[in-house]
Structures are given as structure tokens and as C-alpha cells.
N, C-alpha and C positions, 0 to 999 in steps of 0.2 A: 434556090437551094432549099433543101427539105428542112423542118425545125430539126430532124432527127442527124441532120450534120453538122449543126452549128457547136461549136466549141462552148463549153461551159465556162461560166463569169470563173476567174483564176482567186477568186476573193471570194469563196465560200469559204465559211469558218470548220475545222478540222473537227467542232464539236457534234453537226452535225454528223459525219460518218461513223458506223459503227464500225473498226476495224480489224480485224484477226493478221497477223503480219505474217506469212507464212515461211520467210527467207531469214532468219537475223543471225548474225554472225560472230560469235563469242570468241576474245581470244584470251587465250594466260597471259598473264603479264610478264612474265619471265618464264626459263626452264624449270624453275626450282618449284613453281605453283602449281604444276603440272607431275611432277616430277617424285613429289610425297607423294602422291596416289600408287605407287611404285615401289612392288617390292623391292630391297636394297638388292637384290641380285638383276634386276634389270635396272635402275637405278645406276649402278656400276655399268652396267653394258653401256646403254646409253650416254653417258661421258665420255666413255673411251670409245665407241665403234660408233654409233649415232644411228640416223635413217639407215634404211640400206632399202633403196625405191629404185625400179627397173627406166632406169635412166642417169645420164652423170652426174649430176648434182645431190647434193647431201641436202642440203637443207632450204631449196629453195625452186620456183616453177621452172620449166623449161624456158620461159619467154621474161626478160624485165615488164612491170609491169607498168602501166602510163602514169602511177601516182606512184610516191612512198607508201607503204601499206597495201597497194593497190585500194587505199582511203580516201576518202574527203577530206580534203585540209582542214574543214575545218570539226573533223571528228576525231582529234587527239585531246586526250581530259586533260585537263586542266590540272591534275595533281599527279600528272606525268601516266607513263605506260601506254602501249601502242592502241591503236582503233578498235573497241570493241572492249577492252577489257576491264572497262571501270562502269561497277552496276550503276551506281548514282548519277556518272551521267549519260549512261544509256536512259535511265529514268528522266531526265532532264532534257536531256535533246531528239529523241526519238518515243516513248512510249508514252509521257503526258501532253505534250502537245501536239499529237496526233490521235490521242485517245484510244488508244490499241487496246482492246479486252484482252489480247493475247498477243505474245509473239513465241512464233517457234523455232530452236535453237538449233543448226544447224553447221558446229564445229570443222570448221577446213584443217587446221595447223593447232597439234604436231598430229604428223602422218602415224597412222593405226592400221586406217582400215585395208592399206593395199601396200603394209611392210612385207619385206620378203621372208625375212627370219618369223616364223610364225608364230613362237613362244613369244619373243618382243613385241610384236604384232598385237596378239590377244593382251597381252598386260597393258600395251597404252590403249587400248580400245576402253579395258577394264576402268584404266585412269581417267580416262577423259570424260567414261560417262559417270562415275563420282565424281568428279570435277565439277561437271555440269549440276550436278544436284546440289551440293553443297554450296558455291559459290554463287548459285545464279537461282534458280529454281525453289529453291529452299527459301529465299529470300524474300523474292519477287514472284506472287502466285502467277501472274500474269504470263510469265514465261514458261514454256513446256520443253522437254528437250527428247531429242532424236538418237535412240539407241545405236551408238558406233559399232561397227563389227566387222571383222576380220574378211572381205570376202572372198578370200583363197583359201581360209579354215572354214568348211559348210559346218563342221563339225563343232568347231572354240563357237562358231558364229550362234549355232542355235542355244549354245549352252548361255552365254549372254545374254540372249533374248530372255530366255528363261531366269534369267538373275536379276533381269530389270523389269520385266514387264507387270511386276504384281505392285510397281511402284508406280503411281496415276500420271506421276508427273515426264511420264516419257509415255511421247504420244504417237510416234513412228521409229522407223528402223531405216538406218542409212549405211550405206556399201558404199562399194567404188560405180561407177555407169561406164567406165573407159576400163576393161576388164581383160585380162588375158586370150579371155576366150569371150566370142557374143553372149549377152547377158543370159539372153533366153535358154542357155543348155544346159542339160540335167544334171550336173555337176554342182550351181548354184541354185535347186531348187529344196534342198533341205533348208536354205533358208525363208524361201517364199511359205514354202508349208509352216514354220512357226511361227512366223508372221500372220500369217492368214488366222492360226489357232489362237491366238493370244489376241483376235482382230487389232492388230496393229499395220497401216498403211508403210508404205515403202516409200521413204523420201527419198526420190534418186540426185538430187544434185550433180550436176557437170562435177568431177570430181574424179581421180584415180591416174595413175602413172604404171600401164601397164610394158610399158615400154615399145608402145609402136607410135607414131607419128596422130596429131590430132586428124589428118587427113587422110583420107586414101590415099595418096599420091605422094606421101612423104612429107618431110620437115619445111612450114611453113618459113619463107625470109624475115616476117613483119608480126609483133603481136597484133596489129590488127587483123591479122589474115588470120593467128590463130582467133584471136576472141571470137572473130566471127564464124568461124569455121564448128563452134561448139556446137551449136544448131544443126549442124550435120552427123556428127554423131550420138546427139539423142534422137534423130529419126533412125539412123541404123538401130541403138538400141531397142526404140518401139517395136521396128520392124521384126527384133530377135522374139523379143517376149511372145509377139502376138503369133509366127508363124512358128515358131519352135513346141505352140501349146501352152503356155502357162498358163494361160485366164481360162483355159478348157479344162484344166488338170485342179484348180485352182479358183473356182468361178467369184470366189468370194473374194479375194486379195485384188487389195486397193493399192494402186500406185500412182504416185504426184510426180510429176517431173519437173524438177526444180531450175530454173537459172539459164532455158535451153530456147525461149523464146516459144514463141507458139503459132508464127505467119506461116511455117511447114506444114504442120497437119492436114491441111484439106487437101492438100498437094500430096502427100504422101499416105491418105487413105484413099483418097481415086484411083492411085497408082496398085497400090493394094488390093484394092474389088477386082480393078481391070484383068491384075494377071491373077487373080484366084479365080477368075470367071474360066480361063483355059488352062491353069493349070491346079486346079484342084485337087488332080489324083498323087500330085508328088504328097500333099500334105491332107493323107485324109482321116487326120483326128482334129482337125478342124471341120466344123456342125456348123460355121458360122461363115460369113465375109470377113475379113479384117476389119473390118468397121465397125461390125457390132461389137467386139472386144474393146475396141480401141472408144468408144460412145459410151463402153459398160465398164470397165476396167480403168480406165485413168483421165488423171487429171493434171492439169498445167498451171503453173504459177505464172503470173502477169508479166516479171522481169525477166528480162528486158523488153519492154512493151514495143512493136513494130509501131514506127509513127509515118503512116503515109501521108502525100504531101495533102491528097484529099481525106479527113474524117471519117465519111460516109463508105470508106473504103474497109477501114478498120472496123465502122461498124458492122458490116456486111461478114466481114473475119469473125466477128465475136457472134454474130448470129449461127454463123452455118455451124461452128465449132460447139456450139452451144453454150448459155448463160451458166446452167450448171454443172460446165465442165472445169472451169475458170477460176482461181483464186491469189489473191492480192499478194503481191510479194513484192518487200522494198528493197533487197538485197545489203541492209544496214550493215556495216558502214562503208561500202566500197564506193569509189568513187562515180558510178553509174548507178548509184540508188536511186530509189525512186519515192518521189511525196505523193502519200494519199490523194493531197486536194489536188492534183494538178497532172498527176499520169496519165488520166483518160479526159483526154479534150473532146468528148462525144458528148449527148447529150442522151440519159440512161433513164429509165423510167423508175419508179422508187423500188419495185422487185426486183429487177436488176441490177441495183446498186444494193440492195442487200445480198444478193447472191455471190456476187464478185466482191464486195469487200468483209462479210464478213460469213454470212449463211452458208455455203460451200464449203468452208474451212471447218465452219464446228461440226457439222455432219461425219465430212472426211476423218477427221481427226479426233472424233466424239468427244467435244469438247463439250465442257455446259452451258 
């Protein structure tokens, strides 16, 4: 076996990595914390009428999840309140002993960005991202947070953009990825364009309840079948962006895709070339292969890391996909997070390891 596949000693010190966290997970600690950011007229709404998300549940996923919290046991603070919601000891169990230069905030609960009522909709988007600033960011420079928006309002959505973005500490713009309609059509590109102006990247997170099945084929039996099933609709998503035009229309706008794995790619850009290679005349505002959009246009967060049974398998995956396409993400506090020192059992040369755990990240996200 080659050095380049032996597992790394599990007993490096976390001081060595320099790390940017690209996934972390904030949550209110109650309704009420969330809830002052809110005019008293939605305020009011929200008591009495609640979510209103294109599926039967009010306030919870389509699938139970395999933890409380869908958390780590052992990521409930200590002075009470659910996973994710107390700065001090996010500071205490995730950002100093791993040494994170940064972590980027990227809010699940309460639903904003894919309410049906639209006024409600834009006001907790509104909420969530003062939320974010005040309680977290404002605090802890270390933390950056991700502009919420509406994305069935193109219209509430850009006007947000533009009410946050002259504020440094929001570093990207997050939608739903499981959307009504394929991400890629021209219905959703008043948002890309202010995205792009404002160069703020597009955090896509697995994320949205558009009201159709995580699968093609309908409602999974098992959340295992959903969880794993996520990674198939952030490759349909890719596939909308890139073949719909966007990164043509677009050439500057950066997109991460968060939380969706990243073993699909090469699989789904062969597939790609292959059929633009005969069918290119259906789409021809595309200049390019899918590939070069997809090598030039976006990037992938590490969680959930594919672990094959051989290394050198996965290193072979992080080569072809490329070093600088790749950035660290631990998914904090869910219960399949993942540690710094011990996610990549490969063996990385020192540019490497800065690329993927932290150089990729302040590029993308023009961090300092």
C-alpha cells in the first residue's frame, strides 16, 4: 500500500489545523427569541396560524429523526436549551478546541425561506437574519452568517439581500435546494443576479419542503432511505443550474453546496459531457460542457464525508473533483458531525490540508 493511502495518526492535536467550519448550526432557544424580531402583526399570525409548509406537518420534518434534536447527546448546554443555541458553549465544545478561524451559520428552524404565506415568509427571514447578527455574530467575530430569503418571493428575496449585504458579517445567501420548481429556472434568477452583485456565494444547503417527495419515485418507508436519498437531489439540483444556464447568464456567481455529500460528482459530470456531447443543440446557450461550469461555478462541503472501506479510494475522489473545489464542514451539532482531526483518514500533503480545511473557504466566502 502506497504512503498516500495510509490513515492518518487519530492523535494529531486540533492546534495544528487551521480551520474555517463551513456548516454550523444555530438554533433559538425558544419561540419568543426568534419571535421579537417580529413585527406584532406577524407575531400575532405566528401564535395563532404557525408554519404553513407544502407538506402536513406544522412544525416538524417529514421523517423522525435518529437523535432528539436530530443532536449529539452530548451537544445539549449545560444551562439548559436545545443543541446549538447557547454561544458559550458552542465556544467551548466546537470552536476553541478545534480552533476554527471561522464558522459559518447556516439557520434550519423556524422555517422562512420556503413559507407559503409570503408576507410571513419575508418577516421570519427578516427575523432570523437579525437574529443571527445580534445573538451570535455580533458577539463572536469568528462566526459569519448566511442571508435567509424567501425563495418563492424573487422579489422580498433580493430586497433582503440588499438590507444585509452592506453588513460584512453575512457572508453568503441561502434558499431552499428542494424547490417548487428545478432550482435552475428563470423564475429564481432575480436572486442569483443579486447575489452575484453584492459577490455574495450561494449557500445551498439540503434544505426546503416544496411539497413533493425527497425521491423521484415517492415517499421513502425509512429516514434512512430519506437521509440518504439527499444526495440525489442535490445532483438534480446541479444538473438544473448548469443545464438551465445560470453560470452562463451568471459567470461570476459562486455556489457551495452544503450537506449533500460529494461521492456523486464525477458520476454525474461524465454523465453530463456524455449527453451534451449528442445532445447539444436542445441547449445551446450553453458555450461549455457541463463540466466546466460545474469545475468553475461550485463548490462542495466535506459533510457527510463518503468513507470507503479502501482510503486510497476516496483519495482518488478528492483528486479528480479537485483540492480546490472542496471545503470543511462539520455539520455542528447534528448527530453525524464531524471532527476536524479525524474526518479525513487519508494522508494530505500540507497544501492540501490547507485548501480543504481552511484556504477554499476564505476565498469562497472572502473572508480575511
Amino acid at each position: 500500500m502506497s504512503s498516500s493511502t495510509l490513515a492518518r495518526p487519530l492523535a494529531e492535536p486540533a492546534s495544528r489545523l487551521r480551520v474555517i467550519d463551513c456548516d454550523v448550526h444555530p438554533v433559538p432557544r425558544d419561540r419568543d427569541e426568534i419571535g421579537r424580531y417580529l413585527p406584532r402583526a406577524w407575531q400575532e399570525h405566528w401564535q395563532v396560524y404557525g408554519h404553513r409548509l407544502r407538506q402536513p406537518f406544522l412544525d416538524s420534518m417529514p421523517y423522525p429523526k435518529a437523535a432528539p434534536a436530530l443532536s449529539r447527546r452530548d451537544a445539549w448546554p449545560p444551562a439548559g436549551g436545545p443543541p446549538g443555541s447557547d454561544l458559550d458553549f458552542l465556544r467551548t465544545q466546537h470552536l476553541d478546541p478545534h480552533g476554527l478561524e471561522y464558522g459559518l451559520l447556516f439557520p434550519l428552524r423556524p422555517r422562512g425561506i420556503d413559507e407559503r404565506n409570503l408576507g410571513f415568509g419575508n418577516a421570519m427571514c427578516q427575523a432570523m437574519n437579525d437574529w443571527q447578527v445580534d445573538c451570535w455574530t455580533s458577539r463572536e467575530p469568528r462566526l459569519k452568517a448566511a442571508i435567509n430569503v424567501l425563495t418563492d418571493d424573487p422579489a422580498g428575496a433580493v430586497a433582503e439581500i440588499r438590507r444585509c449585504a452592506g453588513n460584512r458579517d453575512f457572508r453568503a445567501v441561502q434558499m431552499a435546494t428542494r424547490t417548487n420548481e428545478p432550482l435552475g429556472r428563470r423564475r429564481y434568477w432575480p436572486i442569483f443576479e443579486a447575489a452575484a452583485q453584492h459577490d455574495l456565494p450561494l449557500g445551498l444547503h439540503n434544505n426546503g419542503m416544496p411539497g413533493h417527495a425527497v425521491t423521484g419515485g415517492g415517499a421513502p418507508s425509512y429516514y434512512f432511505e430519506e437521509h440518504q436519498a439527499v444526495a440525489m437531489t442535490m445532483a438534480a439540483m446541479v444538473s438544473s443550474l448548469v443545464l438551465e444556464g445560470v453560470f452562463e447568464r451568471f459567470p461570476e456567481l459562486r455556489v457551495v453546496v452544503i450537506e449533500g455529500g460529494f461521492g456523486w460528482v464525477p458520476s454525474l459530470t461524465w454523465r453530463l459531457d456524455r449527453h451534451w456531447e449528442v445532445l447539444r443543440s436542445e441547449v445551446p446557450h450553453l458555450k461549455h460542457p457541463p463540466s466546466f461550469y460545474i469545475k468553475r461555478n461550485i463548490w462542495f462541503t466535506t459533510q457527510p464525508v463518503e468513507e470507503p472501506e479502501n482510503p486510497g479510494d476516496l483519495r482518488h475522489l478528492l483528486d479528480w473533483i479537485g483540492w480546490d473545489r472542496l471545503l470543511f464542514s462539520s455539520d455542528y451539532p447534528h448527530w453525524d458531525s464531524d471532527d476536524p482531526r479525524f474526518a479525513f483518514k487519508i494522508t494530505m500533503s500540507e497544501a492540501e490540508r490547507r485548501m480543504l480545511f481552511a484556504e477554499n473557504a476564505r476565498a469562497v466566502f472572502r473572508l480575511g
